[in-house]
N, C-alpha and C positions, 0 to 999 in steps of 0.2 A: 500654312494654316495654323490657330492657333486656337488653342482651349485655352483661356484665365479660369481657375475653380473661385472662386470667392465666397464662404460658406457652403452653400448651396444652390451657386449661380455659375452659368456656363456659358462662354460665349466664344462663337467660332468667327473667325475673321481670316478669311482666304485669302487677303490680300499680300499676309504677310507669314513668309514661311520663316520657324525657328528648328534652328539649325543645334544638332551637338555632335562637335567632330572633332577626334582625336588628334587626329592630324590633318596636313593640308593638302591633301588628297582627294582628288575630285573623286574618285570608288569610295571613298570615306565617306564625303559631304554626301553619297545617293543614299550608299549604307543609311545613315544615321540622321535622315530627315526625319521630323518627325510631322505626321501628315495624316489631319482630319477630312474627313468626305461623308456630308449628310446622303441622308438616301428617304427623300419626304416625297410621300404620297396626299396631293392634295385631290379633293373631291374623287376620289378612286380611282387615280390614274397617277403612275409613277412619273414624276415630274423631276426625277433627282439630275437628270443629261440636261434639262433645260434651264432649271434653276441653277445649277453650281456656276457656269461662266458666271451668271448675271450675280451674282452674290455679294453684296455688301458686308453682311451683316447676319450672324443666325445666334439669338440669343436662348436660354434654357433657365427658368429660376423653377427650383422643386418647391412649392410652400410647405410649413408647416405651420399646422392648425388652418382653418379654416379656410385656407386661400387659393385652395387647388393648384397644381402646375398652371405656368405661362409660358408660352413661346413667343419671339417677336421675331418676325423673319423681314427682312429689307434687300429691295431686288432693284439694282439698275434696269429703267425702263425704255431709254432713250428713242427706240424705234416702237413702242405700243405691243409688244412681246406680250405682255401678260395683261395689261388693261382692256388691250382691242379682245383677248381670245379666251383670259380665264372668266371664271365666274365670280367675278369680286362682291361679293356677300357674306353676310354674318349666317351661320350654323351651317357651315361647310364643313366635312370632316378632312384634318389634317395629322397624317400620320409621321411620326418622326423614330429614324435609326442614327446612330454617327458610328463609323468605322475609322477607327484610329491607329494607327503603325508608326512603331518606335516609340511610343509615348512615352514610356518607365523609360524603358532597355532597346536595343538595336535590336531587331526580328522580333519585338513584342507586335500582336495582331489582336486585334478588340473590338466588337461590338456591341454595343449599348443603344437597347432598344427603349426610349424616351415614353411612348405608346402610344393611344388615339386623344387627339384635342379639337375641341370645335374651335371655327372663326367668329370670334367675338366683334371682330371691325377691323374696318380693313381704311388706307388710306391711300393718297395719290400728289404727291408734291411734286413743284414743277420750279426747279429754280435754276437761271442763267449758269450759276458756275455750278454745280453741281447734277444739270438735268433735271430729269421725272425719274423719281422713286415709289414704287410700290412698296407699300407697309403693311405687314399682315399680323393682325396679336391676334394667339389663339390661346383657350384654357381648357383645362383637366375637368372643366365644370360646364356638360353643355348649358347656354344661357335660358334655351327655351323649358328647362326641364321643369316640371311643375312643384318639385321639394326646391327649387328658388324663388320660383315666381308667385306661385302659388297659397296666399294666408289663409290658413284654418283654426280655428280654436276647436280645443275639446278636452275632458279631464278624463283623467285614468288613473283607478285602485288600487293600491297593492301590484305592482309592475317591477319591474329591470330593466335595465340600461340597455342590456344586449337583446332583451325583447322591444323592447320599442325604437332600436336602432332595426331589427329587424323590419319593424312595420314599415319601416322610414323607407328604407333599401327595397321592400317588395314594393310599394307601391309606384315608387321610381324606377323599378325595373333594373336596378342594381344585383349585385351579389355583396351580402353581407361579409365582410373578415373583419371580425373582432380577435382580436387578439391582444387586448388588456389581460392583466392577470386576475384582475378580479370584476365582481361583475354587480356593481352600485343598486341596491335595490331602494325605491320609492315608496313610503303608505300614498300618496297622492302626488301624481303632478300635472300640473295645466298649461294648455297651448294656449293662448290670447292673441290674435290677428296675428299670426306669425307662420311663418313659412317651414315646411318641415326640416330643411335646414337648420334655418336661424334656431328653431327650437331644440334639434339634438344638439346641434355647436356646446346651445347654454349650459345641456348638462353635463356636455363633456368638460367645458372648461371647468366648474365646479370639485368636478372629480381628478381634477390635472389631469385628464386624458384630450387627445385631439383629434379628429376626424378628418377623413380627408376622402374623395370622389375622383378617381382615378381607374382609368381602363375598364369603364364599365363596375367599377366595384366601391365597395363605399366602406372605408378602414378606419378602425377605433382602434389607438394605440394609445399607452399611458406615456407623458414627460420622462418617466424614469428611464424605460425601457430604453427612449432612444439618447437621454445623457449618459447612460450605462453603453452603449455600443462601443466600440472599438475606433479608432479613426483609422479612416479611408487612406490617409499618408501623413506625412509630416513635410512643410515647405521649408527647407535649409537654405538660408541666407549664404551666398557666397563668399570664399575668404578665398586668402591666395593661396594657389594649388586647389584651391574645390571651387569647379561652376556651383554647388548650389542645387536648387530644383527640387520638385518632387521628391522625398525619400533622398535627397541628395544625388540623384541622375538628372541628365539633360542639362542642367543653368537655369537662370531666373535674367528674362528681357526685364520684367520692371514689378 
């Protein structure tokens, strides 16, 4: 199984295991697998023993600014497994975990809880050399919720950013985290057919801050903060004597 990180993009592929072994020792090569395993809950029934055989394909992009998480999940269908018996529809909820071993280091153990995302669409191809694939994209943004759907105009006095992010979040049944450092205050500003979304986005991007709709909660963070964070690793290009990889463990397939 493999993760590729690419920015903020994650993509698991069980087809193919990457291996990092010291030597050529088959106790080596078990040591020192390094080996992903979704564990996704769709429509509230743990489906991770039935999905992982059939697994093509499980993709993860985290957005920032305004674009919510995506997941895209792809399932060998060949005998109607999941078309005949799931419920393939859009605002289904679809939960995601990945548990990963060796990843860094040999006995490294990790999980990474993704959270809850709705089914935005779902798909069904059927071709000669390849089969019938089920295709499922899900987002951090349910589609039905009405700060998407829903345009409202109205103008407001003398306000704050972290106040009318608040209206935003109660009305959608969110929990507010703001956690910008400061807190952009308004003499006036106006909603025009626009959706409470599209309308907070506007003032964030304004104030270089980004918003984001995740796990039930809805987060105002400033650009700065997160080009000020730390990095998550460094990917070291291999030379002779060094695989490479991650922080310079494991190697680099491509």
């Amino acid at each position: 199984m493999l993760i590729v990180p690419s920015g903020n993009y994650h993509r698991l592929r069980p087809r193919g295991i990457y291996r990092s072994v010291s030597n050529g020792s088959l106790d080596s090569l078990l040591l020192a697998a390094r080996t992903a395993t979704p564990v996704i809950t769709y429509n509230g029934a743990d489906q991770s023993t039935v999905v992982y055989p059939s697994l093509l394909e499980l993709s993860v992009k985290e957005g920032i600014g305004f674009t919510g998480d995506a997941v895209t999940l792809r399932l060998a269908d060949p005998e109607g497994l999941f078309r005949l018996t799931w419920t393939l529809k859009a605002v289904v909820p679809l939960d995601l975990t990945i548990k990963t071993q060796n990843w860094n280091y040999p006995g490294e153990m990790l999980t990474r809880d993704f959270g809850t995302f709705t089914v935005t669409r779902c798909e069904i191809s059927q071709n000669k050399g390849q089969g019938t694939v089920v295709s499922l994209y899900a987002s951090s943004i349910n589609p039905c919720t009405p700060g998407r759907l829903q345009k409202n105009s109205s103008g407001t006095n003398a306000t704050t950013l972290q106040a009318l992010a608040a209206a935003v979040a109660q009305a959608n049944g969110l929990t507010l985290n703001y956690i910008a450092p400061i807190n952009p205050t308004f003499s006036r500003v106006d909603q025009y057919d626009q959706s409470d979304y599209v309308f907070l986005q506007r003032l964030c991007k304004q104030n270089d801050f980004f918003m984001k709709v995740k796990n039930g909660g809805l987060w105002i963070q400033s650009m700065t903060q997160i080009e000020q964070q730390s990095p998550a690793g460094t990917i070291i290009c291999p030379t002779p004597g060094n695989p490479g990889g991650i922080n310079g463990v494991g190697g680099i397939i491509s």
